[in-house]
C-alpha positions in Angstrom: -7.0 -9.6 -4.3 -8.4 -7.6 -0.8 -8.4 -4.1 -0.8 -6.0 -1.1 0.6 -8.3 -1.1 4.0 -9.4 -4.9 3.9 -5.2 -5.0 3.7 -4.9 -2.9 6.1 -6.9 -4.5 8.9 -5.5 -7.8 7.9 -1.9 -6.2 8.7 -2.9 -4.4 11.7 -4.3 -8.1 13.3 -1.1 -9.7 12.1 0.9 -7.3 13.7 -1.3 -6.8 16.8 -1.6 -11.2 17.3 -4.4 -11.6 15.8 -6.7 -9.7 18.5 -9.0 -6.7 17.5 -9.1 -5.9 20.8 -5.3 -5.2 20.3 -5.7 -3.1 17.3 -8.4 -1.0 18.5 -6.0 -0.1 21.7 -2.7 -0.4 19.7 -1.1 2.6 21.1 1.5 3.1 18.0 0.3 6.7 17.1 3.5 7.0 14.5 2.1 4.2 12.3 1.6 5.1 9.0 -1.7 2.7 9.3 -3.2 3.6 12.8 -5.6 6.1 11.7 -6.9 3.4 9.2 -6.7 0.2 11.4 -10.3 0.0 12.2 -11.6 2.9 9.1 -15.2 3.6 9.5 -17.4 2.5 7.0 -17.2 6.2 5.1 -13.7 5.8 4.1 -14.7 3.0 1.5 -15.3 5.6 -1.2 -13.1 6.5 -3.7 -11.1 9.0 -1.6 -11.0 6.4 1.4 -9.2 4.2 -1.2 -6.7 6.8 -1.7 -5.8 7.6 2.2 -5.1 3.9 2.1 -3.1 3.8 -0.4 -1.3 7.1 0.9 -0.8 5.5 4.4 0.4 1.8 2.5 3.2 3.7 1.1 4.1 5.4 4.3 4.1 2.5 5.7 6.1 0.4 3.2 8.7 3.5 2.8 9.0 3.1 6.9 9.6 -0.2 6.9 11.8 -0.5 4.0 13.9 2.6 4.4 13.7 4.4 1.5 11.9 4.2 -2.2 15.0 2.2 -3.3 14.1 -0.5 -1.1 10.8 -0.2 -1.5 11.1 -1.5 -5.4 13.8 -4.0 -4.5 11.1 -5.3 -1.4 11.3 -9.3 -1.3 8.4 -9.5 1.3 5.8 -10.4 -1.5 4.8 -13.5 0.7 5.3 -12.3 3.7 3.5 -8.8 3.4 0.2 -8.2 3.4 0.8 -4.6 2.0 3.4 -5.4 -0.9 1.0 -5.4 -3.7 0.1 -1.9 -2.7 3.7 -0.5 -2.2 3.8 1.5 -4.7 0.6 3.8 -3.4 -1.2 2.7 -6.3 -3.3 -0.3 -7.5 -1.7 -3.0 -8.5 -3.5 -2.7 -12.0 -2.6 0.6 -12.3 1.1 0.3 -11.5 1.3 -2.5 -14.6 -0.5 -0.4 -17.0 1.7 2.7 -16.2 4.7 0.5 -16.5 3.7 -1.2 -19.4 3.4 2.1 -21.1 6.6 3.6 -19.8 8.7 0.5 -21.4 6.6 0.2 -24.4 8.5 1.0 -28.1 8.6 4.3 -29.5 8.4 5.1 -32.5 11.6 7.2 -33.6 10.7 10.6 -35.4 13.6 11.8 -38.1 13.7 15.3 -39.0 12.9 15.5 -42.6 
């Protein structure tokens, strides 16, 4: 699996035709990913990972329309950015989960 920023350059050459000469001048100042689409090499630190991940969700709630949708997205082959909709790691999302919907134990008053 790429990373947020690898993801995002990957996205931003899909979306630009595959030219880097496109992304450099894409002109789309709104985008959620156009202050990442050619990130310096600084922003590969742990707080770099993070603005990605920020700008992913932006992103994904733009396109989508809402956090509903987002959850509900059926672009997992067709997205570059899906596995990172959440704003979060993929790793970290199924550990969170998986601890949400684990058992409880149920405490009686004695």
């Amino acid at each position: 699996m790429m990373k947020p920023l690898a993801a995002i350059r990957q996205f931003c050459l899909a979306c630009q035709g595959s030219s880097r000469k496109a992304v450099l001048s894409c002109a789309d100042s709104a985008c959620a990913l156009w202050c990442l689409r050619a990130a310096p090499e600084d922003l590969r630190e742990a707080d770099g990972e993070r603005q990605a991940l920020r700008a992913i969700r932006r992103q994904c709630l733009d396109c989508a329309g809402g956090r509903a949708e987002v959850r509900v997205c059926a672009a997992k082959d067709a997205c570059l950015l899906w596995s990172y909709r959440f704003g979060v790691f993929p790793r970290t999302y199924k550990a969170v989960r998986k601890r949400f919907f684990a058992p409880r134990l149920l405490r009686l008053l004695a």
